[in-house]
mmCIF file of the N, C-alpha and C atoms, coordinates in Angstrom:
data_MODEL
# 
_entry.id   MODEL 
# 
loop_
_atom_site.group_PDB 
_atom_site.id 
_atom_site.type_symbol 
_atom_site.label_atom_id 
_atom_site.label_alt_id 
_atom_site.label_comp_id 
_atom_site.label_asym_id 
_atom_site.label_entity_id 
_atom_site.label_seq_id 
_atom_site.pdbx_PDB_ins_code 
_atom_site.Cartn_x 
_atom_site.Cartn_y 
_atom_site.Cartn_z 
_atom_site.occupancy 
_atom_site.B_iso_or_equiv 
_atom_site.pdbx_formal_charge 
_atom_site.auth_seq_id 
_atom_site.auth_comp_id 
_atom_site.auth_asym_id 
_atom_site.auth_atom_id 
_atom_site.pdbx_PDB_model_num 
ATOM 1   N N  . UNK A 1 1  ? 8.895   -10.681 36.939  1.00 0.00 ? 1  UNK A N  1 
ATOM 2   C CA . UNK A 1 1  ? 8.785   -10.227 35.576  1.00 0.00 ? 1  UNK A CA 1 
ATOM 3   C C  . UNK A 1 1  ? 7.435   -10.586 34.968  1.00 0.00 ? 1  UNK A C  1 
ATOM 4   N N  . UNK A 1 2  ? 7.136   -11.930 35.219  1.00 0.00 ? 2  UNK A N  1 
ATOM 5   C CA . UNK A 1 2  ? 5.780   -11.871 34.477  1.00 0.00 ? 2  UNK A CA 1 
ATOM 6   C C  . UNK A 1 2  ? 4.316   -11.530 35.461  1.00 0.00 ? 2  UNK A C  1 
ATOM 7   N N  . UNK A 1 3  ? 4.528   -10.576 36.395  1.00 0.00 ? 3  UNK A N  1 
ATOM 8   C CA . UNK A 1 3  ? 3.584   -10.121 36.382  1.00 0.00 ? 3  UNK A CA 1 
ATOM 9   C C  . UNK A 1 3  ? 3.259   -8.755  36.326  1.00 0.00 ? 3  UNK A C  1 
ATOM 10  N N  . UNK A 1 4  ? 4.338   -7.977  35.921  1.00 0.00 ? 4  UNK A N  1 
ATOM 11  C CA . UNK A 1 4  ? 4.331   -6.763  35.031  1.00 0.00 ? 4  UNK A CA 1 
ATOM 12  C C  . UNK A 1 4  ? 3.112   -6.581  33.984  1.00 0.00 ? 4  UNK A C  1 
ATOM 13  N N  . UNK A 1 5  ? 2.969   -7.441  33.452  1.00 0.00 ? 5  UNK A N  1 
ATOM 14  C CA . UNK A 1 5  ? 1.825   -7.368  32.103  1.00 0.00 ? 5  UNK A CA 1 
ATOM 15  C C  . UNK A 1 5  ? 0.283   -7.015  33.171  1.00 0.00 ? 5  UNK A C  1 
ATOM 16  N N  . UNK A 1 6  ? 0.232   -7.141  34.469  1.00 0.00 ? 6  UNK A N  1 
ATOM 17  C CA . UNK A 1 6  ? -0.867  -7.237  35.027  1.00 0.00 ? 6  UNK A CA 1 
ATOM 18  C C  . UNK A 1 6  ? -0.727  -5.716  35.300  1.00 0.00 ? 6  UNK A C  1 
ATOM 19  N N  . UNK A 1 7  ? 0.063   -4.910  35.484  1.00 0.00 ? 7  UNK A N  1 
ATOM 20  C CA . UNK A 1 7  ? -0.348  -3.438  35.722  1.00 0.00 ? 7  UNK A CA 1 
ATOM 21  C C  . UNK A 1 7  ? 0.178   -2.458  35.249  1.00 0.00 ? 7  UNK A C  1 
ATOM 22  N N  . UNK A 1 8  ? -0.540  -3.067  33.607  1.00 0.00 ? 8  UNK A N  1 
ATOM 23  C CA . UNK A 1 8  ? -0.728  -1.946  32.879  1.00 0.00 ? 8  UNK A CA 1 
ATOM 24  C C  . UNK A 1 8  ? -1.761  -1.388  32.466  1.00 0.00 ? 8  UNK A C  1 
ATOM 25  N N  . UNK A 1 9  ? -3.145  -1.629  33.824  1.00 0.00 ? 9  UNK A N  1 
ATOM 26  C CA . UNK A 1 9  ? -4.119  -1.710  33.484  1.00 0.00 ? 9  UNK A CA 1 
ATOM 27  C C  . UNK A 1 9  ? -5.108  -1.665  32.368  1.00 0.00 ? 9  UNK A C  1 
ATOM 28  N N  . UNK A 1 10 ? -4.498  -2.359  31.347  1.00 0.00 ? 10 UNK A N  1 
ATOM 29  C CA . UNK A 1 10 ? -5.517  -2.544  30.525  1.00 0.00 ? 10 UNK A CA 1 
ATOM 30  C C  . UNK A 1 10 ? -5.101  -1.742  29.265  1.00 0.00 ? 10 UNK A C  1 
ATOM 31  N N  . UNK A 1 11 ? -3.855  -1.036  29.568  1.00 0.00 ? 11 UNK A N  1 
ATOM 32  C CA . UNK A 1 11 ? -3.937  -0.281  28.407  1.00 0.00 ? 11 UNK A CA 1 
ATOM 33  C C  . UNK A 1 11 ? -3.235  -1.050  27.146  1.00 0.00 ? 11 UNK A C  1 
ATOM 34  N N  . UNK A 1 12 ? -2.591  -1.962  27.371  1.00 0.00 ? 12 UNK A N  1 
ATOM 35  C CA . UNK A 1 12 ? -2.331  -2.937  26.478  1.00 0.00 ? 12 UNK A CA 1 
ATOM 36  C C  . UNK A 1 12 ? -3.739  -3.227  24.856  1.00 0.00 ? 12 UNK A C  1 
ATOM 37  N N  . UNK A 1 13 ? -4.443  -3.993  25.509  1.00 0.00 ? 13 UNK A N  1 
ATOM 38  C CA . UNK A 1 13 ? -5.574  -4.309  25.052  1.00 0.00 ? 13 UNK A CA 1 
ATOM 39  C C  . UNK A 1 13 ? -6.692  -3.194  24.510  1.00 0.00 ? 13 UNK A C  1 
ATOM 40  N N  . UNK A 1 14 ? -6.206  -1.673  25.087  1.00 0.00 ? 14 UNK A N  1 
ATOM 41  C CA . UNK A 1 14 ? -7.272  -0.524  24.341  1.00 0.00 ? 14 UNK A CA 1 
ATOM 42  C C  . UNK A 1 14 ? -5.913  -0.129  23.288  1.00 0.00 ? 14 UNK A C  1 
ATOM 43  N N  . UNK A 1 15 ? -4.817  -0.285  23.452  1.00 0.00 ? 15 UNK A N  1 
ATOM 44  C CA . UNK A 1 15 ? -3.799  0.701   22.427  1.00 0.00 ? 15 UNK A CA 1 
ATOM 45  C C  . UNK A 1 15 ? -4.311  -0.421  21.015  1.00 0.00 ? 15 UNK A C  1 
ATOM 46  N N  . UNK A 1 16 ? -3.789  -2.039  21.457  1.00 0.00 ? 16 UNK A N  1 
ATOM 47  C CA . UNK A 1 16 ? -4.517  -2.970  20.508  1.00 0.00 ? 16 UNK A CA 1 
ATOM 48  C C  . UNK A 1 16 ? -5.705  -2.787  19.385  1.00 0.00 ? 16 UNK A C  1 
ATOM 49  N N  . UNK A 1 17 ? -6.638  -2.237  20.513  1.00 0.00 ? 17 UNK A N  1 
ATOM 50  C CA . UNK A 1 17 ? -8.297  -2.150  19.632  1.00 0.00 ? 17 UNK A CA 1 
ATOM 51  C C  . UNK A 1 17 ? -7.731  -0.546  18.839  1.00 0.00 ? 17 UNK A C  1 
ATOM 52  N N  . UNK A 1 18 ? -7.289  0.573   19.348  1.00 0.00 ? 18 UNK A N  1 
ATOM 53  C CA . UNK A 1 18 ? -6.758  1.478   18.491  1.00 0.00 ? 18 UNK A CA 1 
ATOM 54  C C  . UNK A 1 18 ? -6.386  1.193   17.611  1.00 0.00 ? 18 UNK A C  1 
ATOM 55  N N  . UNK A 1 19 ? -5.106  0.720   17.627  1.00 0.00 ? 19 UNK A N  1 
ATOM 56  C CA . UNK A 1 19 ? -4.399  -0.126  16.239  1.00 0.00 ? 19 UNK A CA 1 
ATOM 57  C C  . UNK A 1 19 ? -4.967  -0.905  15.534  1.00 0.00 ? 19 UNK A C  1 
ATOM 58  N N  . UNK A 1 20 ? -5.895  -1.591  15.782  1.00 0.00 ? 20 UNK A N  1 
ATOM 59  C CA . UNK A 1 20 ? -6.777  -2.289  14.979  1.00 0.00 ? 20 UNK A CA 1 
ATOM 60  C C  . UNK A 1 20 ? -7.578  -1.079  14.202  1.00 0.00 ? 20 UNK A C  1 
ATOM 61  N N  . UNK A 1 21 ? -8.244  -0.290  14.527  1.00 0.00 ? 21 UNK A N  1 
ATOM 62  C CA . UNK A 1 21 ? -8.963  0.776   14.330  1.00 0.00 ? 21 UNK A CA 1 
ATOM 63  C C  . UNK A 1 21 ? -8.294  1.912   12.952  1.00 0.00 ? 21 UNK A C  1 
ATOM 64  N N  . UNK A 1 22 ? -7.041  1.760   13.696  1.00 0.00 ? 22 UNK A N  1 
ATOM 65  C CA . UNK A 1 22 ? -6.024  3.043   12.708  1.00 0.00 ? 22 UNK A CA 1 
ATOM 66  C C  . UNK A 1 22 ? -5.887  2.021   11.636  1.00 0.00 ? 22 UNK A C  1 
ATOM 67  N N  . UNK A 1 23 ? -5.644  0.932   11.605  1.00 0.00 ? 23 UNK A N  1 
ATOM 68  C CA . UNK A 1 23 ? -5.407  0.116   10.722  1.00 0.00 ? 23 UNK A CA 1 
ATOM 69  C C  . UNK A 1 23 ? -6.452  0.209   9.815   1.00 0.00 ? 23 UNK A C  1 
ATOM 70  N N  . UNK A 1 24 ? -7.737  -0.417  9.991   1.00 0.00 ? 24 UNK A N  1 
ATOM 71  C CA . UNK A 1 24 ? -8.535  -0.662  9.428   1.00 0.00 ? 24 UNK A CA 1 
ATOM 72  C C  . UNK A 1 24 ? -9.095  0.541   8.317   1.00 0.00 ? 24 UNK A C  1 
ATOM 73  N N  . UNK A 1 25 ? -8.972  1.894   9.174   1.00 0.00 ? 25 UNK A N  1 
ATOM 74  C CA . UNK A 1 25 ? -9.175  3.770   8.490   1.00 0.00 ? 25 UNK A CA 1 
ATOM 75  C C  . UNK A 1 25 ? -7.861  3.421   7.258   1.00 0.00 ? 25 UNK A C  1 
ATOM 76  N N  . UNK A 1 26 ? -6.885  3.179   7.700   1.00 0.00 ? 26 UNK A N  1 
ATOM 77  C CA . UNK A 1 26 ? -5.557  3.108   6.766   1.00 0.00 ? 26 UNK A CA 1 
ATOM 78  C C  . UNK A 1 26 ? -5.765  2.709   5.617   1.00 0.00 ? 26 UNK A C  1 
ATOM 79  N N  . UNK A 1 27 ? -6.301  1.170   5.569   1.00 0.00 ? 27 UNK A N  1 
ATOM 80  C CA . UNK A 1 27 ? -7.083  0.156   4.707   1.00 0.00 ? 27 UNK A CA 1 
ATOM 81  C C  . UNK A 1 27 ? -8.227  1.309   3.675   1.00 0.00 ? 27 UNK A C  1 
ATOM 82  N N  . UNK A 1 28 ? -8.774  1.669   4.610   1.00 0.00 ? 28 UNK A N  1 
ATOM 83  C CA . UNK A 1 28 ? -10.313 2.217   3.506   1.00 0.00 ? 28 UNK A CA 1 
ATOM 84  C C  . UNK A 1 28 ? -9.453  3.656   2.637   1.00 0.00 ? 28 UNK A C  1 
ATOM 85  N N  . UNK A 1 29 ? -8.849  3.977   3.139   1.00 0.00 ? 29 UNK A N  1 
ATOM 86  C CA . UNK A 1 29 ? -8.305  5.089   2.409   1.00 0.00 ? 29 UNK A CA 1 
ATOM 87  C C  . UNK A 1 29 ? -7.673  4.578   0.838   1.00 0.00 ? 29 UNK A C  1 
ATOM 88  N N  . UNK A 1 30 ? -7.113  3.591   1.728   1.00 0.00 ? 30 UNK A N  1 
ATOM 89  C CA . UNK A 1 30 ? -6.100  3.497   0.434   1.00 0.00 ? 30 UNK A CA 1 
ATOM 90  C C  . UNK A 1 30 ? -6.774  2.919   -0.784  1.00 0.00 ? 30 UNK A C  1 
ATOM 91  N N  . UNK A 1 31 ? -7.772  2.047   -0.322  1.00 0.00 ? 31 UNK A N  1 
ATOM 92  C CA . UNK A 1 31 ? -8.698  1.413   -1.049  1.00 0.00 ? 31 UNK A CA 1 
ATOM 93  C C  . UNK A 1 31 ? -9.218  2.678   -2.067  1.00 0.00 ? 31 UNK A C  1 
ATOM 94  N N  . UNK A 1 32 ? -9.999  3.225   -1.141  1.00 0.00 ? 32 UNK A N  1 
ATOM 95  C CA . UNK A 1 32 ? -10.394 4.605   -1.805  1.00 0.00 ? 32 UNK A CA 1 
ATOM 96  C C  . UNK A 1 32 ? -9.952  5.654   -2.530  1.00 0.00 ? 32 UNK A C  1 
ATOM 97  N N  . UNK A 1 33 ? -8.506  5.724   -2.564  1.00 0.00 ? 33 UNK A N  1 
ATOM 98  C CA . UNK A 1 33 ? -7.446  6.019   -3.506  1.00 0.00 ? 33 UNK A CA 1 
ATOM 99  C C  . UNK A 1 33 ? -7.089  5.278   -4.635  1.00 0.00 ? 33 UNK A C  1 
ATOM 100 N N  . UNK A 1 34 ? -7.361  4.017   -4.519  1.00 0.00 ? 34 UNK A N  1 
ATOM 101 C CA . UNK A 1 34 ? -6.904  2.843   -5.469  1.00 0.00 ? 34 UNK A CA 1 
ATOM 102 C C  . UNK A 1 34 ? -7.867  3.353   -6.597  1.00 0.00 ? 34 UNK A C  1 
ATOM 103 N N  . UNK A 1 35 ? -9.655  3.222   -5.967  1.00 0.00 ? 35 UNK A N  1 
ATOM 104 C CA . UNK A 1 35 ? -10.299 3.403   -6.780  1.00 0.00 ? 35 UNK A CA 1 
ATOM 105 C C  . UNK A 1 35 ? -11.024 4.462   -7.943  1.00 0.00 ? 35 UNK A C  1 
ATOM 106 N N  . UNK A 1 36 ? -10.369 5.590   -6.929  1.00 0.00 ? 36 UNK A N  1 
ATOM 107 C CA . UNK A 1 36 ? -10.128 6.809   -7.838  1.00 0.00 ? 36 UNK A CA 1 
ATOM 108 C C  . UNK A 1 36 ? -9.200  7.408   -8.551  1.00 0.00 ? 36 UNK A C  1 
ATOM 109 N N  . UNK A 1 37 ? -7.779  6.544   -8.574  1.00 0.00 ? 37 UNK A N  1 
ATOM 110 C CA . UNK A 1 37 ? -6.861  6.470   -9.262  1.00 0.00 ? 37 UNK A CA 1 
ATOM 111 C C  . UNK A 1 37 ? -7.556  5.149   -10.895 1.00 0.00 ? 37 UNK A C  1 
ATOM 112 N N  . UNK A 1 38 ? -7.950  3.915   -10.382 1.00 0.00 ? 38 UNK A N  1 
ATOM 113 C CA . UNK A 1 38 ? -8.389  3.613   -11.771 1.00 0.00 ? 38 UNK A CA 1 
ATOM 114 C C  . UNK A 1 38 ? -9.718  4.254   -12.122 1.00 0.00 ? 38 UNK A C  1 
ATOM 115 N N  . UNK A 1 39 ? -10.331 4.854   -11.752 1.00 0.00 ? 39 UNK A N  1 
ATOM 116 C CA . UNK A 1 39 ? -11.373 5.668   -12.527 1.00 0.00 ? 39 UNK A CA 1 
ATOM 117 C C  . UNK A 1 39 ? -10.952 6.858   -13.520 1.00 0.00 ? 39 UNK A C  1 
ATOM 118 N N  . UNK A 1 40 ? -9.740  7.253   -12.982 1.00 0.00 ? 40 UNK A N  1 
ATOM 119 C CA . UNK A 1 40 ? -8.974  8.732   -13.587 1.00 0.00 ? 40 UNK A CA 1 
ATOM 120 C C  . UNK A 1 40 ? -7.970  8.031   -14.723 1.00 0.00 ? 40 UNK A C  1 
ATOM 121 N N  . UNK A 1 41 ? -7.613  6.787   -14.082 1.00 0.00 ? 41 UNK A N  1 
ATOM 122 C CA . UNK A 1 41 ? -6.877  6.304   -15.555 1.00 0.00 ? 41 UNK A CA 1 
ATOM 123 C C  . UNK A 1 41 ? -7.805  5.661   -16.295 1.00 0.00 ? 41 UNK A C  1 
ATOM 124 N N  . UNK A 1 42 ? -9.048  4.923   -16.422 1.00 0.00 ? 42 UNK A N  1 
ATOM 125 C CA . UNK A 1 42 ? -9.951  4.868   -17.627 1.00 0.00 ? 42 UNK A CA 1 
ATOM 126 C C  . UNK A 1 42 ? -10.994 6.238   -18.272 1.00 0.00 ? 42 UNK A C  1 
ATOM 127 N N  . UNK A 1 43 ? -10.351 6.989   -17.486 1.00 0.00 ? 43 UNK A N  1 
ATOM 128 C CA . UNK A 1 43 ? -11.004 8.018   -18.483 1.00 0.00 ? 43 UNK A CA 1 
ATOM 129 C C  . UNK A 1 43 ? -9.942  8.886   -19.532 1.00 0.00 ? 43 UNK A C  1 
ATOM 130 N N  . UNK A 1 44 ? -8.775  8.487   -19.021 1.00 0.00 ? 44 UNK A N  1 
ATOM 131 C CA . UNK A 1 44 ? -7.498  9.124   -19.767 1.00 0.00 ? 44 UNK A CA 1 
ATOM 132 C C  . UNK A 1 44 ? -7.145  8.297   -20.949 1.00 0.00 ? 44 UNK A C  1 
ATOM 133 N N  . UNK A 1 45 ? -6.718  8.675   -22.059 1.00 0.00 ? 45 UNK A N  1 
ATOM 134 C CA . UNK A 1 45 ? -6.528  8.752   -23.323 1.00 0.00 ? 45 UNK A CA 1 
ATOM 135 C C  . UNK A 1 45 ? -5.743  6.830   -22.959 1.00 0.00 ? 45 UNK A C  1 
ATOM 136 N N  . UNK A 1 46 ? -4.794  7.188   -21.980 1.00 0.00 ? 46 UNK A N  1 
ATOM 137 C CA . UNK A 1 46 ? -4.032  5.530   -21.917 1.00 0.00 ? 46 UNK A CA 1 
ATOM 138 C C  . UNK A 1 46 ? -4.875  4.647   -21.570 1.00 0.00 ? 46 UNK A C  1 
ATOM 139 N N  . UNK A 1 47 ? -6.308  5.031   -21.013 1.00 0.00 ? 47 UNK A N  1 
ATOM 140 C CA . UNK A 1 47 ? -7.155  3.704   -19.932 1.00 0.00 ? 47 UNK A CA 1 
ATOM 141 C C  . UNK A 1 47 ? -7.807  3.528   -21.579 1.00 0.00 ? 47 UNK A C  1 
ATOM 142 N N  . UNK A 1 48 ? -8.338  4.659   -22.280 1.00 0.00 ? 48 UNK A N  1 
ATOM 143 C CA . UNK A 1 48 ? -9.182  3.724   -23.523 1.00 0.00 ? 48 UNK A CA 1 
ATOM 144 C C  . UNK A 1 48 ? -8.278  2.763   -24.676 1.00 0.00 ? 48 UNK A C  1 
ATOM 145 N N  . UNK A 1 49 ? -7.239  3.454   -24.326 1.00 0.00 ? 49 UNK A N  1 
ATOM 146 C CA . UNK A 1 49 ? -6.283  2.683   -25.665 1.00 0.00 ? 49 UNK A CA 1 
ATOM 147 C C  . UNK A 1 49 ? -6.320  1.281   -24.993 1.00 0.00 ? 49 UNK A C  1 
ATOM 148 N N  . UNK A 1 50 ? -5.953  1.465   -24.001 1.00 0.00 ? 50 UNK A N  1 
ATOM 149 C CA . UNK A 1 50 ? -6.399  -0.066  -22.930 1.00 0.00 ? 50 UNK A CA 1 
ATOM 150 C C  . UNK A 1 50 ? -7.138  -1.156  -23.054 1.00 0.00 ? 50 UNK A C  1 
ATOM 151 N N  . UNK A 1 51 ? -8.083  -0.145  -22.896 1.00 0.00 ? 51 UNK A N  1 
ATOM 152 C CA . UNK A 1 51 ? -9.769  -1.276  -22.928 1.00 0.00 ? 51 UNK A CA 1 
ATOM 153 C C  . UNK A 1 51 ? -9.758  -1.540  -24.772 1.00 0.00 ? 51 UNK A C  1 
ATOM 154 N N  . UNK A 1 52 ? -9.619  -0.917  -25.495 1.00 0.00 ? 52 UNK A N  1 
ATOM 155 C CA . UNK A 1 52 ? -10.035 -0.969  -26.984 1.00 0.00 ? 52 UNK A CA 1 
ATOM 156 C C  . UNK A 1 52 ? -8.907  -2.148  -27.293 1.00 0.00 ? 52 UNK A C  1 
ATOM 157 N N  . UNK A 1 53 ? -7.278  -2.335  -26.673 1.00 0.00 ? 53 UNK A N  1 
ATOM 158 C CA . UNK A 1 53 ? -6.951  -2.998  -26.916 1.00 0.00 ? 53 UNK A CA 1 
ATOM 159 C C  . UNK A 1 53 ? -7.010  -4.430  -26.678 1.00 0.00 ? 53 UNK A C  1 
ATOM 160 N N  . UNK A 1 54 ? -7.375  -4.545  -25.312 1.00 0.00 ? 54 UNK A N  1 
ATOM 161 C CA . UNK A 1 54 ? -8.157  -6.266  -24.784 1.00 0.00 ? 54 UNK A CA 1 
ATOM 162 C C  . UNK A 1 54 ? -9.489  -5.918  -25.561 1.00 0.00 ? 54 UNK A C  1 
ATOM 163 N N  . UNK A 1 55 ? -10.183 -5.271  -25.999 1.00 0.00 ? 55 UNK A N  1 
ATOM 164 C CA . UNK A 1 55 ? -11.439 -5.710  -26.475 1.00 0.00 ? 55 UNK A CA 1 
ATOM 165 C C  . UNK A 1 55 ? -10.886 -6.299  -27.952 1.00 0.00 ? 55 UNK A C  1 
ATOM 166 N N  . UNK A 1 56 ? -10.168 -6.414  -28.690 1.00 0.00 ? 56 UNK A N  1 
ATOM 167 C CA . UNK A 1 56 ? -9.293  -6.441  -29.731 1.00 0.00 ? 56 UNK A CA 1 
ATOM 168 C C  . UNK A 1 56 ? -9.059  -7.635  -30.099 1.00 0.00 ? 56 UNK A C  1 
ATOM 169 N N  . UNK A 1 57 ? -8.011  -7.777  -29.086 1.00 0.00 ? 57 UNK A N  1 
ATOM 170 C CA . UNK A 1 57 ? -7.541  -9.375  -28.701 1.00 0.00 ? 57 UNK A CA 1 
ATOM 171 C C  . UNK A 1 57 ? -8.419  -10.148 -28.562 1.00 0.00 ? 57 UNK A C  1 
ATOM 172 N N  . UNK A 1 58 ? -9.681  -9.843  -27.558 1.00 0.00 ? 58 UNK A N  1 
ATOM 173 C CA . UNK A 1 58 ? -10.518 -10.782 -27.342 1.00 0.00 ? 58 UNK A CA 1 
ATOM 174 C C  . UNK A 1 58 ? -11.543 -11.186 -28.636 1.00 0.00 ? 58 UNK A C  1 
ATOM 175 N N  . UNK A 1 59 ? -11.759 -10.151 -29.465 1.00 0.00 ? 59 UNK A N  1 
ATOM 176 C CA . UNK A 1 59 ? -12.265 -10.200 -30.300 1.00 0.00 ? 59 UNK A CA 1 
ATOM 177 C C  . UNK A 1 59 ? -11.984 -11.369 -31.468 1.00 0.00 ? 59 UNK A C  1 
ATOM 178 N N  . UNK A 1 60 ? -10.271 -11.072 -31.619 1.00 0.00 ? 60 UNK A N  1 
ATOM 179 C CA . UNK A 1 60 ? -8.948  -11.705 -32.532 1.00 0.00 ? 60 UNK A CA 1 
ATOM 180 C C  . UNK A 1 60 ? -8.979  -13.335 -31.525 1.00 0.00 ? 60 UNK A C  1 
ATOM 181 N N  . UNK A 1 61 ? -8.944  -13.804 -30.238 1.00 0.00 ? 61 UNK A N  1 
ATOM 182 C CA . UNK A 1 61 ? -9.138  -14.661 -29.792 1.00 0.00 ? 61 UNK A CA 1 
ATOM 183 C C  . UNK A 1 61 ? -10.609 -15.488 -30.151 1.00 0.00 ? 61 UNK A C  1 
ATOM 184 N N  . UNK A 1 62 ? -11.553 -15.069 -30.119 1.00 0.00 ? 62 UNK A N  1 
ATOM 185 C CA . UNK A 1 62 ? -12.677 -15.883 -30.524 1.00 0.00 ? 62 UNK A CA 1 
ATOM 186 C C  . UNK A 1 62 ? -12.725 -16.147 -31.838 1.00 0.00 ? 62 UNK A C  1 
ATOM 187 N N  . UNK A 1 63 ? -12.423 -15.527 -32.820 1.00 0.00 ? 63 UNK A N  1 
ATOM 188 C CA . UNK A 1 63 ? -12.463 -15.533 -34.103 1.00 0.00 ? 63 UNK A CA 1 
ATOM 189 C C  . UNK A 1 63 ? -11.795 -16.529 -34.710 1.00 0.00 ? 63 UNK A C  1 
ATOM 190 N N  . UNK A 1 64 ? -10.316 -16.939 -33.821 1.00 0.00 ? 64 UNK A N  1 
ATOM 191 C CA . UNK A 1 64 ? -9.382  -17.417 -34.538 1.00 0.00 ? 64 UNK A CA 1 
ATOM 192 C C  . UNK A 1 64 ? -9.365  -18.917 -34.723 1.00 0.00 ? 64 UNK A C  1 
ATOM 193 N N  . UNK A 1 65 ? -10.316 -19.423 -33.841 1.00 0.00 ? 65 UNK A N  1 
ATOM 194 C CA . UNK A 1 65 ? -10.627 -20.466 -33.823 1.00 0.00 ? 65 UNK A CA 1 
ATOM 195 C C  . UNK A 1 65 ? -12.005 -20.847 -34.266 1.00 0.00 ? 65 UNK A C  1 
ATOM 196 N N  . UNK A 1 66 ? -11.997 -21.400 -35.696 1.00 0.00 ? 66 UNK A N  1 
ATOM 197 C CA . UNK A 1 66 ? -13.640 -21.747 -35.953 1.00 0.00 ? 66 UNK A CA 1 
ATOM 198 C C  . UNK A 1 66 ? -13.704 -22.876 -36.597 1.00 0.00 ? 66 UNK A C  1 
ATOM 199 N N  . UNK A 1 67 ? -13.584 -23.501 -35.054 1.00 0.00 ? 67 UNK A N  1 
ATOM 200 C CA . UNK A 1 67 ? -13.968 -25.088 -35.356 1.00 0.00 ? 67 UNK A CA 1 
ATOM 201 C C  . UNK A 1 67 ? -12.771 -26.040 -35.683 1.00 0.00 ? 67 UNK A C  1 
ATOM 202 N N  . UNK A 1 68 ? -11.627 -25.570 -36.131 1.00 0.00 ? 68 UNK A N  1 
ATOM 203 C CA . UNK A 1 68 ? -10.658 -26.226 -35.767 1.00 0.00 ? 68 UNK A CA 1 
ATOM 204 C C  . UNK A 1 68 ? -9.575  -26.507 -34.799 1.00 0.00 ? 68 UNK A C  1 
ATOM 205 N N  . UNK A 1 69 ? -9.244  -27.965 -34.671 1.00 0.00 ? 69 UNK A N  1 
ATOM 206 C CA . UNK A 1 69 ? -8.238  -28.232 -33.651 1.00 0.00 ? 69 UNK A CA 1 
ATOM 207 C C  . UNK A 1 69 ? -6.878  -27.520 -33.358 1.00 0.00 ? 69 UNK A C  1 
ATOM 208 N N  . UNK A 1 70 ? -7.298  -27.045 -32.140 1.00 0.00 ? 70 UNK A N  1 
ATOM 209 C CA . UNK A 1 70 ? -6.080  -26.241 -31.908 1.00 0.00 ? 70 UNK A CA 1 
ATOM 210 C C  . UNK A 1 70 ? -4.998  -27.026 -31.749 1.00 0.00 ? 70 UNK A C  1 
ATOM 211 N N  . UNK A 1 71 ? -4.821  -28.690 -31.610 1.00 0.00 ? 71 UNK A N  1 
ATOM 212 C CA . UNK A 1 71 ? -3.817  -29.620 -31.337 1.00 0.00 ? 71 UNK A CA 1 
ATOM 213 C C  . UNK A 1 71 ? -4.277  -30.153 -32.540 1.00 0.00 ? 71 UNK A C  1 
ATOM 214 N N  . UNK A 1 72 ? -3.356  -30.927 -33.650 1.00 0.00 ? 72 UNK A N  1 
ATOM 215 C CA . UNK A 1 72 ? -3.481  -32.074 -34.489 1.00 0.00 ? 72 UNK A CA 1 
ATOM 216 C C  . UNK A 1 72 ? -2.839  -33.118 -34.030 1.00 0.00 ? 72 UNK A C  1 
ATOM 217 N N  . UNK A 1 73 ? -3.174  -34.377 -33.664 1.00 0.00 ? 73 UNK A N  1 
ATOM 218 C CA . UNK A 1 73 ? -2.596  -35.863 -33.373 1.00 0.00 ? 73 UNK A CA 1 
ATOM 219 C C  . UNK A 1 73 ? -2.732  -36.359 -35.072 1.00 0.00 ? 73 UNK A C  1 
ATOM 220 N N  . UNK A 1 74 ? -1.681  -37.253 -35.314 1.00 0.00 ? 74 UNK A N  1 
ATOM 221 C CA . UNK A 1 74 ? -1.717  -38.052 -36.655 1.00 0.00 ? 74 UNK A CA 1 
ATOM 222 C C  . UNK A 1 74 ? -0.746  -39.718 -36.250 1.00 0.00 ? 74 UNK A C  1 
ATOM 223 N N  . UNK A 1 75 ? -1.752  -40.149 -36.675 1.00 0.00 ? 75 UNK A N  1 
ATOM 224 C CA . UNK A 1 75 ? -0.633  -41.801 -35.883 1.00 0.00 ? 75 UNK A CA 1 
ATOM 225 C C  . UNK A 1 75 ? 0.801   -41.414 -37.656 1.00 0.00 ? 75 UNK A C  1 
ATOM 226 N N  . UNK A 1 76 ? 1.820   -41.870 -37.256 1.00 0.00 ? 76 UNK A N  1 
ATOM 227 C CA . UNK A 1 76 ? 2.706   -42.621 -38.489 1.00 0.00 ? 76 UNK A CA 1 
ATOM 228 C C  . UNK A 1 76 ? 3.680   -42.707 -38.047 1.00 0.00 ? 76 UNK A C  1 
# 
């Protein structure tokens, strides 16, 4: 039995590098889908309400604090 693996000449190790290969094409696609899916949603009416709304918050976050302690300690 274990020396079955010896004559399969090799095709073990090329189906491997294939699959590595199909894999890797699989990977870039999807990637490449990912990224033209968020390009199509920041240009759509929902991606700006989006961005305008973290720009908002962040805005409402820096502001809200000016100069005072966000914790008060008091000994009594």
């Amino acid at each position: 039995m274990g020396l079955l693996c010896c004559f399969d000449g090799g095709n073990n190790a090329q189906r491997k590098e294939e699959d590595r290969i199909a894999s890797a094409e699989a990977l870039a696609k999807a990637a490449e889908a990912a990224q033209r899916r968020q390009e199509e949603f920041e240009k759509s009416a929902a991606g700006r309400a989006v961005r305008a709304q973290q720009q908002a918050v962040a805005k409402q976050a820096a502001s809200a604090n000016k100069g005072e302690p966000v914790l008060k300690w008091s000994m009594g």
